[in-house]
C-alpha positions as CSV (number, residue, x, y, z in Angstrom):
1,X,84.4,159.8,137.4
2,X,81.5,157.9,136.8
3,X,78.9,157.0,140.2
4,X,79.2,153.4,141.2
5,X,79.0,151.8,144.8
6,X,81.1,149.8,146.7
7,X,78.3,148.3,149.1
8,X,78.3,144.3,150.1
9,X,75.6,143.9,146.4
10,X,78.4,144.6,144.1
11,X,80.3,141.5,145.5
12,X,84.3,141.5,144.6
13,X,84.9,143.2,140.8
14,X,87.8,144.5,138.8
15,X,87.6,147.8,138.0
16,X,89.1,148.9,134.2
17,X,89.9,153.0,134.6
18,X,92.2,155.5,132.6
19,X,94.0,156.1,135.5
20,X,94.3,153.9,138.4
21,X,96.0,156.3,140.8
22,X,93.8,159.2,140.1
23,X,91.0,156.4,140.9
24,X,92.4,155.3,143.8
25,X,92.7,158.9,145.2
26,X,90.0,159.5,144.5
27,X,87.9,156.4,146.1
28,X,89.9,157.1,149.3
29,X,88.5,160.5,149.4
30,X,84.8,159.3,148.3
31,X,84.6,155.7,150.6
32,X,85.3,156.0,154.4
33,X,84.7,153.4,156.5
34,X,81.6,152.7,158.9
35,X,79.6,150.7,160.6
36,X,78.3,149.2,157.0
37,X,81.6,148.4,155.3
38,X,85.1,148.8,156.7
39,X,87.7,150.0,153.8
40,X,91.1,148.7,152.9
41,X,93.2,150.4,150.3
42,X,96.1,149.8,148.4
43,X,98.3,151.1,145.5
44,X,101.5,150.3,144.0
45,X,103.1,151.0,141.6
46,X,103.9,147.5,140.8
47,X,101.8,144.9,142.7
48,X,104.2,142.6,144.1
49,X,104.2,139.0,145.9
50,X,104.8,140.7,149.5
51,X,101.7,143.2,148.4
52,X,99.6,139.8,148.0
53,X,100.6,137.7,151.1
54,X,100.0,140.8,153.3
55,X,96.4,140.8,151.3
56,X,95.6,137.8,152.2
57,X,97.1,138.4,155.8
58,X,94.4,141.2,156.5
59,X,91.6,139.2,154.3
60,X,91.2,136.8,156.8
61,X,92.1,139.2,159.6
62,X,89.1,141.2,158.7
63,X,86.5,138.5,157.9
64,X,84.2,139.3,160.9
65,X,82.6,142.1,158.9
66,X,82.3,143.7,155.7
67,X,85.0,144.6,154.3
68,X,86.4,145.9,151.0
69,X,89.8,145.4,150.0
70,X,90.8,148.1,147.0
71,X,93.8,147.0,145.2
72,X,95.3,149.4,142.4
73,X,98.2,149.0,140.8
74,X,100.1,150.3,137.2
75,X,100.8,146.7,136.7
76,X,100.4,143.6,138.5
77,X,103.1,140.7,139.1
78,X,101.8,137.7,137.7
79,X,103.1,135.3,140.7
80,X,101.6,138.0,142.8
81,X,98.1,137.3,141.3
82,X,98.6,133.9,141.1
83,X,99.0,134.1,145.2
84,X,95.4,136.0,145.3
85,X,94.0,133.3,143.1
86,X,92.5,131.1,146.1
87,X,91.2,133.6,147.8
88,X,89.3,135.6,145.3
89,X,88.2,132.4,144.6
90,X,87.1,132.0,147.9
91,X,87.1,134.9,149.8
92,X,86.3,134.7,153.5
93,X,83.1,135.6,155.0
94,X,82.3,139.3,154.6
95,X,84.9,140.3,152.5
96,X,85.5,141.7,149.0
97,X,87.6,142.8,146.5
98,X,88.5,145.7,143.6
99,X,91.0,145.2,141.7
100,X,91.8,148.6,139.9
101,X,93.8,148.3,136.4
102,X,94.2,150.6,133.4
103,X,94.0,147.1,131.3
104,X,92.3,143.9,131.0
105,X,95.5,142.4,130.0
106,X,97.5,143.4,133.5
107,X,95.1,140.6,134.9
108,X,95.5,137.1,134.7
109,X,92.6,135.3,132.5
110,X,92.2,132.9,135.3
111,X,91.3,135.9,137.7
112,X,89.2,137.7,135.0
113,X,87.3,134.6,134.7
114,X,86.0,134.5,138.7
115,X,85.4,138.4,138.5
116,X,82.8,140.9,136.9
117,X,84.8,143.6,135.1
118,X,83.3,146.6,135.2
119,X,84.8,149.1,132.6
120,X,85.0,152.8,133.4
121,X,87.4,153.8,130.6
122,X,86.7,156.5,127.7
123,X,86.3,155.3,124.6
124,X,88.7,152.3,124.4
125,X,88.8,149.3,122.3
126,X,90.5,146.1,122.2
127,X,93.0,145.3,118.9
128,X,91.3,143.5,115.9
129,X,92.0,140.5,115.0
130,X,91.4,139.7,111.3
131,X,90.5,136.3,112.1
132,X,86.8,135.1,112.0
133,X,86.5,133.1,115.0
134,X,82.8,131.8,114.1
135,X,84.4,130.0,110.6
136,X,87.3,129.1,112.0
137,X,89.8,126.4,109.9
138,X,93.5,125.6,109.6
139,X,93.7,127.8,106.6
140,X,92.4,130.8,108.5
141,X,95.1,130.1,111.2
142,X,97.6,130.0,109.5
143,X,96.6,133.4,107.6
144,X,96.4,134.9,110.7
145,X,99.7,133.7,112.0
146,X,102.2,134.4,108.8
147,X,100.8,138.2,109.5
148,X,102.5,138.2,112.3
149,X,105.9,138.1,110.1
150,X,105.0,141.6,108.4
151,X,105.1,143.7,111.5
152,X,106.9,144.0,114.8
153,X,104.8,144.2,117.8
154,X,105.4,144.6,121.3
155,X,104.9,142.2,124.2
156,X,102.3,144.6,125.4
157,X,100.2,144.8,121.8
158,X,100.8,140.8,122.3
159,X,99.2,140.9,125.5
160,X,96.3,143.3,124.1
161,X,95.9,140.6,121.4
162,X,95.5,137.4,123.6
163,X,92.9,139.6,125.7
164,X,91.0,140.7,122.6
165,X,90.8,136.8,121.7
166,X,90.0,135.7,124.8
167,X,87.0,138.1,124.7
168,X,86.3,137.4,120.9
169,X,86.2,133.8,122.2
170,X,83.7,134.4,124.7
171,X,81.6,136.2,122.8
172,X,80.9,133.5,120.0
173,X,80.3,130.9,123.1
174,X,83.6,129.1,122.7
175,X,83.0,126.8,125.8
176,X,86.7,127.6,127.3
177,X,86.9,125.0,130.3
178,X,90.1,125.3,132.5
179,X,92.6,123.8,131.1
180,X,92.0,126.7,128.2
181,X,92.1,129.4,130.9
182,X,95.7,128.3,132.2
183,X,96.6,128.3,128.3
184,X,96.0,132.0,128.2
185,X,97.7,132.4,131.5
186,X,100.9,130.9,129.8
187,X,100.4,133.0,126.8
188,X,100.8,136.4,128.9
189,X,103.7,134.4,130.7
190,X,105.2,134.1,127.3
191,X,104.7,137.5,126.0
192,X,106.4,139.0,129.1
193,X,109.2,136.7,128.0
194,X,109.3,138.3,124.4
195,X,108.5,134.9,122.5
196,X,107.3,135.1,119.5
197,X,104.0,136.1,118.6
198,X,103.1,133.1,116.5
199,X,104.1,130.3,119.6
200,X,101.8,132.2,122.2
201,X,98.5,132.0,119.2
202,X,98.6,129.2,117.5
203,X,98.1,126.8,120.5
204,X,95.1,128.9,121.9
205,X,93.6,129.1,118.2
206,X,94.1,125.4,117.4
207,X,92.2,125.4,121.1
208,X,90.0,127.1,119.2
209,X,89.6,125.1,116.5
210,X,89.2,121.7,118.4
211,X,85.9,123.3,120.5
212,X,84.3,124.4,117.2
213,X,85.2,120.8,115.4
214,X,83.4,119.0,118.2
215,X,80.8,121.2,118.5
216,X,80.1,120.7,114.7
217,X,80.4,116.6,115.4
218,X,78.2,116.9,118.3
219,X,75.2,118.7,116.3
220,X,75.6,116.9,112.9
């Protein structure tokens, strides 16, 4: 595994690996705790909503020195993240957090968007998207979405999908505000709940649509 530390300076981070239990072992072994840093670890298999209360339970228990909280999970329960959201937010003094996934799209956008993601993974890349972002119109929308009726795709490749556009968003300096983040938060809601893939993307792209039309009214 690749060198990183896990000191106060690298402040609370989610951490994209191959294998998060091979990670997790693997940091246990690696990280003791000492007078510098005090270590809390956890794994599951699923990360569930009694994982994050008793999270938040030691978080504040703990907040009279530095402490690290290392969470790894295969997958994480979405009302269970939604219970960390406060306090990653605003963690108490002294304390931070790693998350540890195999994928961006296990974490909610809302929690991706308060953490740094730093991405130890081997030569992986996110779905294309076949839509040009930059240029975006209705007719490129709906292009994009009547694809969609070619081919079946999972709710996992959906969720890969909404990441990759939330990313491809990012990168051409959409300005997503809030409101936009707890659109993609409804979107992986939706794809766990098998709807279809043209629903969960054509609210976020005509999302989208309306930043780029106002940002073109705005420097005309």
């Amino acid at each position: 595994m690749q060198e990183f530390a896990l000191d106060e300076e690298q402040g609370s981070f989610i951490l994209l690996v191959d294998s998060p239990q091979e990670c997790f072992e693997s940091l246990q072994v690696k990280f003791k705790s000492s007078d510098s840093m005090f270590f809390l670890f956890c794994f599951r298999d699923i990360f569930e909503i009694d994982d994050a209360k008793e999270v938040v339970r030691l978080a504040y228990i703990h907040h009279y020195s530095a402490t690290r909280m290392v969470l790894a999970a295969k997958s994480y329960n979405e009302y269970a993240q939604n219970s960390l959201l406060k306090i990653l937010e605003e963690p108490p003094s002294s304390v931070y957090f790693t998350l540890i996934t195999s994928s961006k799209s296990a974490i909610l956008p809302t929690i991706r968007s308060r953490l740094r993601i730093v991405n130890m993974r081997q030569n992986v890349s996110l779905p294309s998207l076949n839509i040009d972002l930059q240029n975006i119109s209705l007719d490129s929308i709906y292009t994009f979405l009547k694809a969609f009726g070619k081919e079946f795709i999972s709710k996992e490749e959906v969720k890969e999908r909404v990441s990759a556009l939330l990313i491809c968003a990012k990168q051409v300096n959409i300005p997503l505000n809030e409101e936009d983040l707890q659109a993609f938060h409804q979107a992986f809601l939706l794809a766990e709940q098998f709807e279809r893939a043209e629903h969960i993307f054509l609210p976020l792209l005509l999302r989208i649509l309306r930043h780029k039309q106002n940002a073109r009214i705005k420097y005309a």
